[in-house]
C-alpha positions in Angstrom: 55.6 137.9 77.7 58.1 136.8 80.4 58.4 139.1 83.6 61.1 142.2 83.2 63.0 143.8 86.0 64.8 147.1 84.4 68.0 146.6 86.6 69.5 148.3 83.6 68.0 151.7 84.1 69.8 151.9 87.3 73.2 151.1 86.3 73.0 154.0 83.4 71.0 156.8 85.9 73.8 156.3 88.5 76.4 158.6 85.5 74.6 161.5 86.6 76.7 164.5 87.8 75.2 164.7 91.6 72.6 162.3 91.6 72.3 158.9 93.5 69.5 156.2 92.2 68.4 154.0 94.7 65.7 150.9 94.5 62.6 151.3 97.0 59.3 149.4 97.4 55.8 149.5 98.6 52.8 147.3 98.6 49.6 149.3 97.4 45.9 148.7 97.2 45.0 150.1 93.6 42.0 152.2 93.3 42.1 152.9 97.2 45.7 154.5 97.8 46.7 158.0 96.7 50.4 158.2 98.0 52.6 161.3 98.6 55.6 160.6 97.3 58.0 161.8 99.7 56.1 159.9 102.1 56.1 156.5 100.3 60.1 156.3 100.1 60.4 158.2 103.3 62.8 160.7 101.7 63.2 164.5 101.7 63.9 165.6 98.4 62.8 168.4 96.4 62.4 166.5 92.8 63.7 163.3 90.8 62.9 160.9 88.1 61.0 157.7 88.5 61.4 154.9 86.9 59.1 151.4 87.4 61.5 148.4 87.8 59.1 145.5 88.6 55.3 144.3 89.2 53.8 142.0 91.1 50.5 141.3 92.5 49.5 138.1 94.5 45.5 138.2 94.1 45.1 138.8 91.2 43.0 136.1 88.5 42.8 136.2 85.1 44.4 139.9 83.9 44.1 143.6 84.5 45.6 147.3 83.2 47.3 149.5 85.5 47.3 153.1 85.0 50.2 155.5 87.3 49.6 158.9 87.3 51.2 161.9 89.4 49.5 164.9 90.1 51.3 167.8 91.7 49.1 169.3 94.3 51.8 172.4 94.7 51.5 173.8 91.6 47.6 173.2 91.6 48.4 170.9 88.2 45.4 168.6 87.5 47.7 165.7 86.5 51.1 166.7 85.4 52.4 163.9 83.8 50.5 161.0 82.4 52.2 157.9 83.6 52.4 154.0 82.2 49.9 151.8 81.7 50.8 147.9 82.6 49.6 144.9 81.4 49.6 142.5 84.4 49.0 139.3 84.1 48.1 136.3 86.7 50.8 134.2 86.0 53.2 137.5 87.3 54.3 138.4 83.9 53.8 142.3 82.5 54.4 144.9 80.3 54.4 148.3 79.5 50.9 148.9 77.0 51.4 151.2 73.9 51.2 154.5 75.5 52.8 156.3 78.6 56.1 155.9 80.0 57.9 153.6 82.6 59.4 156.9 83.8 58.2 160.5 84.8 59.6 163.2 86.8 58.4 164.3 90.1 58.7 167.6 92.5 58.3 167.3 96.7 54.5 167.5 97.6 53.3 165.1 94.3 51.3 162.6 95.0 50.7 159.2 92.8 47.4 157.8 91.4 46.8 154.0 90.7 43.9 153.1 88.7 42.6 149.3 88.1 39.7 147.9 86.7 40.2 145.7 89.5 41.0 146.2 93.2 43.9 144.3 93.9 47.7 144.2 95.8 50.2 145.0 93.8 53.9 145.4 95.1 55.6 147.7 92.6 59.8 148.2 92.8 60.8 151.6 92.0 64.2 153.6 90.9 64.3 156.9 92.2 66.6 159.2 90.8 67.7 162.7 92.3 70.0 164.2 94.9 69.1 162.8 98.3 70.1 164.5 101.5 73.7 164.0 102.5 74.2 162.1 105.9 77.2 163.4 107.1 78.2 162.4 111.1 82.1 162.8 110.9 83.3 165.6 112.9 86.1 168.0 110.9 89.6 167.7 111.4 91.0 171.0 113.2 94.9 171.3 114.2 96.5 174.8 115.9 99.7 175.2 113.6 100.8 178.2 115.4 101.8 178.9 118.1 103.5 176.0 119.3 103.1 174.2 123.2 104.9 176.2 125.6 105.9 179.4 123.7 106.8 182.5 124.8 104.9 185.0 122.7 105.5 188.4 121.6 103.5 191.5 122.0 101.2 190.5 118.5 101.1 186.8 118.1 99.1 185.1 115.2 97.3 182.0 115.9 96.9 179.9 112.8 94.4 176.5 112.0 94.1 174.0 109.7 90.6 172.9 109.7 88.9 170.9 106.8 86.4 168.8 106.1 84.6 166.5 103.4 81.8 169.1 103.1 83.1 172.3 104.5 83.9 174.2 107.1 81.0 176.8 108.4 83.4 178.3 111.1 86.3 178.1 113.6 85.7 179.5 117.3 88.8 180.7 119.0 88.7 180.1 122.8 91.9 181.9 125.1 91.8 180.6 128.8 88.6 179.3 127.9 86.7 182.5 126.9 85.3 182.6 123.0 87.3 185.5 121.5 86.7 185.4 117.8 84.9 183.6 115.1 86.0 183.2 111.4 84.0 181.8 108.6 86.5 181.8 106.0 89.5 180.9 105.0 92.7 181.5 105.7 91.3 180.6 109.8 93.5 182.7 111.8 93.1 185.3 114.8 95.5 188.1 115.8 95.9 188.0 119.3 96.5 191.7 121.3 98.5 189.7 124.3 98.9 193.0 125.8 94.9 193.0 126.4 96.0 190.0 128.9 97.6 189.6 131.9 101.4 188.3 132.1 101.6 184.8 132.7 100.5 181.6 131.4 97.6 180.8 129.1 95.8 178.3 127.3 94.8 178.5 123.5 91.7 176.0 122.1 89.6 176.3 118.9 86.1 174.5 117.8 85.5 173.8 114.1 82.2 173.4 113.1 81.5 171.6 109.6 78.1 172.9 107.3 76.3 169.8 108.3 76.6 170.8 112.2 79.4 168.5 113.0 82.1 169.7 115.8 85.6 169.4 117.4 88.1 170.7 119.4 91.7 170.9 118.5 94.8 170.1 120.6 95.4 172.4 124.1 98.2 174.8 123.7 99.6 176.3 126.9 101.4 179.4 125.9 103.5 182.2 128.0 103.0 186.2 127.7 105.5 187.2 130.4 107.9 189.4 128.3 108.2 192.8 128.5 106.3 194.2 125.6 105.9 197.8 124.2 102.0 197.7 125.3 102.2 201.2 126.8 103.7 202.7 123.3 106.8 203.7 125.2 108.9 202.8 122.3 107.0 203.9 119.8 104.8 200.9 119.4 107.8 199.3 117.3 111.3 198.5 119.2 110.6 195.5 121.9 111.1 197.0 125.6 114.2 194.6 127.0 114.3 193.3 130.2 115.7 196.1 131.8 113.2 198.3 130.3 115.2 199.7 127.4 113.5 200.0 123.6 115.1 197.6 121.6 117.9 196.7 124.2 119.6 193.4 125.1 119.8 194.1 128.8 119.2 191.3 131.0 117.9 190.8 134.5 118.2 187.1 135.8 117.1 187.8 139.2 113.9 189.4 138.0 114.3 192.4 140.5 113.8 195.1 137.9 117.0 196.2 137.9 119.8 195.4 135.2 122.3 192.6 135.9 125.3 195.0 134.9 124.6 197.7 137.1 122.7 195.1 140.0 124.8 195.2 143.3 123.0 191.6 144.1 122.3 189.4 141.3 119.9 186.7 143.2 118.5 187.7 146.7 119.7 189.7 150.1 119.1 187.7 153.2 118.0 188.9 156.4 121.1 190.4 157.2 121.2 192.0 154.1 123.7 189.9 152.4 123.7 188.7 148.5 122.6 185.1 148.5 124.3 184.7 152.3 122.4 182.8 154.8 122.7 184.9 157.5 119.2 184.8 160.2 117.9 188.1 161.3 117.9 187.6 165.6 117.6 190.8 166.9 120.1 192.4 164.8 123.0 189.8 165.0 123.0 188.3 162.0 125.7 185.6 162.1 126.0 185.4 165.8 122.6 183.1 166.2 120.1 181.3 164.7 116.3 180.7 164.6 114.6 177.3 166.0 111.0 177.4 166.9 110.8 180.8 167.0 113.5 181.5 169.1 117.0 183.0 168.8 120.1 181.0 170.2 123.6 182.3 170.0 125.6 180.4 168.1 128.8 180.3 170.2 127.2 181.0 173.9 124.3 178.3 173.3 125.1 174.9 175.7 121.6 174.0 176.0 118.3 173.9 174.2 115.1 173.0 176.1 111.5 172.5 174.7 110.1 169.7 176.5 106.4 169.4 175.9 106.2 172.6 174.2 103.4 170.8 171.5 106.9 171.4 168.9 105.6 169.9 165.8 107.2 168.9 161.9 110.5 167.8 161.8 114.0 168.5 163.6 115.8 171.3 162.4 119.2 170.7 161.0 120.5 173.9 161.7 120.6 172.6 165.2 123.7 171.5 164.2 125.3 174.9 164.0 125.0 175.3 168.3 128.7 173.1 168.3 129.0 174.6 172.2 125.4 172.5 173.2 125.9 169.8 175.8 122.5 169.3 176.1 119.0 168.5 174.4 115.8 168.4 175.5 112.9 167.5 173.3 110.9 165.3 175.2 106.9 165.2 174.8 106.6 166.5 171.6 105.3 166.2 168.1 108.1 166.1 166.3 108.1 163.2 163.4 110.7 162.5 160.7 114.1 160.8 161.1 116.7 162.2 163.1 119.1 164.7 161.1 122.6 163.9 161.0 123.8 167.4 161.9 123.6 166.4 165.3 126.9 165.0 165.2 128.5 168.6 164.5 127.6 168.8 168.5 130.8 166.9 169.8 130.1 168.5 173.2 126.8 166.9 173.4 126.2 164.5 176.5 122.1 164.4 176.6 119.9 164.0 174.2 116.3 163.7 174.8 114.1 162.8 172.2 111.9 160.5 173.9 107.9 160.6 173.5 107.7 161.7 170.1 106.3 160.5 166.4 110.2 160.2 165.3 111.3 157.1 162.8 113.6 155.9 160.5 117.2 154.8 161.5 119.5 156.6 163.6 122.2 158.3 161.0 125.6 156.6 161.6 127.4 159.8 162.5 125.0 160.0 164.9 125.8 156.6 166.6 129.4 157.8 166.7 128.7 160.3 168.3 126.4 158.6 171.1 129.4 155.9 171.7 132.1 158.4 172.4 130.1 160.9 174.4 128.4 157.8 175.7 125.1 159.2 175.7 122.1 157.2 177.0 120.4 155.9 174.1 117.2 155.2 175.6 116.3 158.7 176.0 116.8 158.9 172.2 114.5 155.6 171.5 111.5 155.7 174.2 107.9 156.7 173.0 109.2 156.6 169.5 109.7 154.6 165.8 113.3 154.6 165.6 115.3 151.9 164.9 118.2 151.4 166.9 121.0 150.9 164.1 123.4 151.7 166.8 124.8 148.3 167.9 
């Protein structure tokens, strides 16, 4: 009889709801090897079918039987199924004798006999049906569908996910600023957040799905806002919004964020020194307009003819509201650390005649109303240029 391989049986197990058959194989020694047969496909399943696809053996002369039996050593079964006896023959051909079966069913823990008259290699191919473990290494997909990047939330907000997977999601971890602050296992995956249990300001939303086979990731950052005025103290009720001016359910605004109401604020923005809305004036002693402040000293706007500093270790830039002394005929600045370019308010000071600059970390050009000036006072531009970067733009 001509060698058989029972590719067939493999095509028609394959229709089974939830069960994969795949083709193994293993070289034996019969009448020495008994072989666990979770061991022998290196598998971890809990029971299947077995069916014997091909023979061979490559030492064998003249003919033999071989007997398969599985004994399940769990159940404390002698033999628990009788399996088929083979006809092998030397020229590699075989069959299936008149009694057993080229398939039997098997639990985790059975082990298989083979029985020979002879001792002798045999490879044998086998088609194992059942439902083998599920190799799953794709991470789930999770998104944050609400809120949205950059929201301004109200006192309750609901923060909804889409999460799903191929084999199901086990949970979703809700993280706010970082900080785990809920976990749900079920459908719809959602967490009411109590933004009155945080402080006003800005914070950051994240959640981890985890898939049933262990599998993570992390969805998309949101960065939220929870600086409204909200009802957290239950002084409306726990219902009507507080407004910004502190009224339940209102429409009051306050722009300037002062706490008080834009139509009934005297200043809508911010008092200077000299207690002025939005007006510039500098606080010197109590006259306000009258001077201003330059390295920590007060100079009178109109009375001011000279400004003197030399090597007093002045450092940043110039100030520009140098340019506000229009009665200064004179400059001294010498040996300092000033850097930067030279402002252009300078050449508000048409009564200027000296300017000393010299010995400084100044650069850049000198500003073209500037060079005016130093041609029609004719000031001595090397006082201006010495021990410094500037460029002399002047000529």
């Amino acid at each position: 009889m001509k060698k058989i391989t029972f590719i067939i049986l493999i095509a028609n197990l394959f229709s089974q709801t939830n069960l994969q058959t795949k083709l193994f194989e293993t070289n034996i020694i019969i009448n020495k090897d008994v072989i666990l047969v979770n061991d022998l496909f290196n598998i971890d399943i809990n029971n299947g079918s077995i069916n014997i696809v091909d023979v061979e053996s490559d030492n064998l002369y003249g003919d033999t039987f071989i007997r398969l039996d599985i004994k399940s050593t769990i159940n404390k079964i002698n033999y628990k199924s009788e399996g088929p006896s083979i006809r092998l023959y030397d020229n590699g051909y075989f069959y299936f004798a008149n009694y057993g079966s080229n398939s039997f069913t098997f639990s985790k823990g059975d082990e298989l006999y083979f029985y020979s008259d002879d001792t002798i290699n045999v490879k044998i191919s086998f088609a194992i049906t059942a439902q083998f473990p599920i190799i799953d290494n794709s991470p789930p997909n999770v998104t944050i569908t609400k809120p949205i990047n950059f929201q301004k939330l109200n006192e309750t907000t609901s923060i909804k996910v889409k999460a799903v997977d191929d084999y199901g999601i086990k949970k979703v971890d809700f993280y706010i600023d970082g900080t785990l602050v809920f976990s749900d296992k079920k459908l719809p995956y959602e967490y009411e957040w109590d933004v009155c249990s945080f402080e006003n300001g800005d914070h950051t939303i994240l959640v981890e799905a985890t898939d049933k086979n262990g599998n993570q990731s992390l969805s998309n950052l949101l960065k939220v806002n929870t600086n409204g005025i909200y009802d957290c103290n239950k002084t409306c009720g726990g219902t009507l919004i507080l407004d910004e001016c502190g009224e339940c359910g209102g429409s009051g605004i306050d722009s300037d964020n002062d706490n008080i109401c834009d139509d009934i604020d005297d200043c809508i923005g911010k008092l200077d020194d000299c207690n002025v809305c939005n007006g510039p004036g500098y606080d010197c002693g109590g006259s306000c307009y009258e001077h201003i402040q330059l390295w920590e000293d007060c100079y009178n706007i109109n009375e001011t003819k000279s400004v003197s500093k030399f090597s007093s270790d002045l450092k940043g830039q110039i100030p520009v509201d140098i340019g506000k002394l229009t009665n200064l005929n004179s400059i001294e600045l010498g040996f300092n650390l000033l850097k930067g370019e030279i402002p252009k308010e300078i050449a508000n000071l048409k009564k200027l005649k000296y300017l000393g600059l010299y010995s400084n970390n100044l650069s850049g050009d000198i500003p073209n109303e500037v060079c005016n000036l130093i041609e029609e006072n004719n000031i001595n531009i090397k006082r201006i240029l010495q021990g410094n970067k500037i460029k002399n733009t002047c000529n």
